[in-house]
N, C-alpha and C positions, 0 to 999 in steps of 0.2 A: 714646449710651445705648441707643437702638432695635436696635443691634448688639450690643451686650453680654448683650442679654435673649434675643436671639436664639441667641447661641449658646451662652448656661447653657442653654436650653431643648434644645439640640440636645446639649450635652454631660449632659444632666441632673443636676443637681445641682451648681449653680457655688456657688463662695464666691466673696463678693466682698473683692476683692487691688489691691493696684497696679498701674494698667496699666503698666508697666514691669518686673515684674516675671515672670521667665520662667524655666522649670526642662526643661530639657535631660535625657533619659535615654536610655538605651544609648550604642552608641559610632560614633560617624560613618567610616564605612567607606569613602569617596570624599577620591582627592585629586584637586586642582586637575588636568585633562585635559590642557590646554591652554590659551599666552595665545597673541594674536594668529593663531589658526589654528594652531601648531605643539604639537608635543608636549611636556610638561614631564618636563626626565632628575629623576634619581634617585640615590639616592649609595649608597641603602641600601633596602628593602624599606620602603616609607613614608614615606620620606624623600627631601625634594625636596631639589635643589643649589639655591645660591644662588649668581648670579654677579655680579661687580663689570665694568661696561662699561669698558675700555682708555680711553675718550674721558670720562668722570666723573673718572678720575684726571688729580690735574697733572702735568703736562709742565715745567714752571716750573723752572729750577735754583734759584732763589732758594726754592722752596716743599721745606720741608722738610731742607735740608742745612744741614751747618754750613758758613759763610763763614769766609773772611779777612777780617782788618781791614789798610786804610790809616787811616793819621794825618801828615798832610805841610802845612807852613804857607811861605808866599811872598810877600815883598814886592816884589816886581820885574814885571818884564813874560818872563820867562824862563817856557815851561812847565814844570810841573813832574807829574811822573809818579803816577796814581793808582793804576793799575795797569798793570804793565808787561806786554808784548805775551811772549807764553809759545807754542812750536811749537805747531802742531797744534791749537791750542785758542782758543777765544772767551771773553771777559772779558763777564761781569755783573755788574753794581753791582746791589746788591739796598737801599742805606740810602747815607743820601749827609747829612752835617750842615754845611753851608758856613756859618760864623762871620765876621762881620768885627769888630773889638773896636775901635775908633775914637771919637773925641768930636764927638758930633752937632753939626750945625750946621746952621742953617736956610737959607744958601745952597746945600745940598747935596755944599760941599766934603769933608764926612767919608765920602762914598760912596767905592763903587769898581765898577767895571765886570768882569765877571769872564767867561768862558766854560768851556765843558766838549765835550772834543773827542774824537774817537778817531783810531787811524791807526797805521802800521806806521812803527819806528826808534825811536830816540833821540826823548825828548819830542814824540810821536804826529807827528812832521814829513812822515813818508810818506802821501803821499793824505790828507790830514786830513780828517774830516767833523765838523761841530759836532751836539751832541749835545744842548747847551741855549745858545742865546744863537748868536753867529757866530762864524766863526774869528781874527775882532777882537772883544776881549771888547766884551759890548755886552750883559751882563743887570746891570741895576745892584742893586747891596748896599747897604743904606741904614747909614748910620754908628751910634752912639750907643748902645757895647755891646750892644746887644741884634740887631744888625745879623745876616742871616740868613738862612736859610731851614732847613730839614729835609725828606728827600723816602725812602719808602720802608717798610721794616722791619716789612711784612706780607705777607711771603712771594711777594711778586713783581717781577720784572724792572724796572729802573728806566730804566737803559741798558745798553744793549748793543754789542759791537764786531760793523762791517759782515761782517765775517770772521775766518779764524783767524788769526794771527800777530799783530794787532794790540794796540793797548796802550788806554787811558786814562787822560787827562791833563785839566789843569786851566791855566789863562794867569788871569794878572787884568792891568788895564792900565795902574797905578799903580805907587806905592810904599808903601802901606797892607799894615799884614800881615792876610792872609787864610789862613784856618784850612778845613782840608776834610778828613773824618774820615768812616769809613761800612764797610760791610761789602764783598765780591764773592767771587764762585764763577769758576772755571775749568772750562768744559768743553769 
């Protein structure tokens, strides 16, 4: 308050306002000089550029593109192909929905054991790498239709092949049909 009296007294003739309240006139003739030490460009006479950083944008193939869809179901211990190995290019699973549709049972017999591999030939058999689980399936799916999982489908990489020419595939270690469905990019 001792400050407000003081500088009606120096402005003479104050009304009293909100202090919040504040009225700007003429026109501000200064643009930003400079950040960090350097100088700020211009596009236009008053007009500052605006730039988007290369490293703020994703790099993600999954972020932003449209995908392919796999849908492929297996009851066997045979792998079977999620995405098949393409020249020159690397395979990303961006969405991945692995179903097991089976009748629960409380000794566990309704599971199944499942893995997810990558690798160059015929059903990922070239240099295989496991991707989730080992290259003996060994991530268990619990039975009782609702058996499961879901991974992905927010714009980023889920799995990826160690290099170009490879594929991705899926084994389960049973005879239980398992169901595997999802999206991937080629680049």
């Amino acid at each position: 308050m001792k400050y407000r009296i003081l500088l009606c007294i120096m402005l003479a003739g104050c009304t009293r306002s909100n202090p919040r309240d504040a009225v700007l006139s003429g026109t501000l003739d200064q643009n930003l000089v400079g950040i960090a030490g350097k100088p700020v460009a211009t596009s236009a006479d008053g007009v500052q550029k605006v730039a988007i950083v290369d490293t703020q944008i994703s790099k993600d193939p999954c972020d932003g593109n449209a995908g392919q869809n796999f849908n492929v179901e297996t009851n066997g211990t045979t792998p079977i192909t999620l995405v098949p190995p393409s020249s020159n290019q690397n395979a990303f699973i961006c969405s991945i929905h692995v179903s097991l549709n089976t009748v629960w049972k409380s000794d566990g017999s309704g599971d199944e054991l499942i893995s997810i591999t990558e690798g160059g030939g015929s059903g990922c058999a070239t240099s295989p790498t496991a991707l989730i689980g080992n290259l003996t399936p060994s991530l268990r799916i619990a039975g009782g239709g609702n058996g499961g999982f879901i991974e992905g489908g927010a714009g980023q990489t889920i799995y990826r092949t160690t290099a170009v020419n490879r594929g991705i595939c899926a084994k389960a270690a049973g005879s239980k049909p398992v169901g595997f469905s999802g999206t991937y990019i080629r680049q």
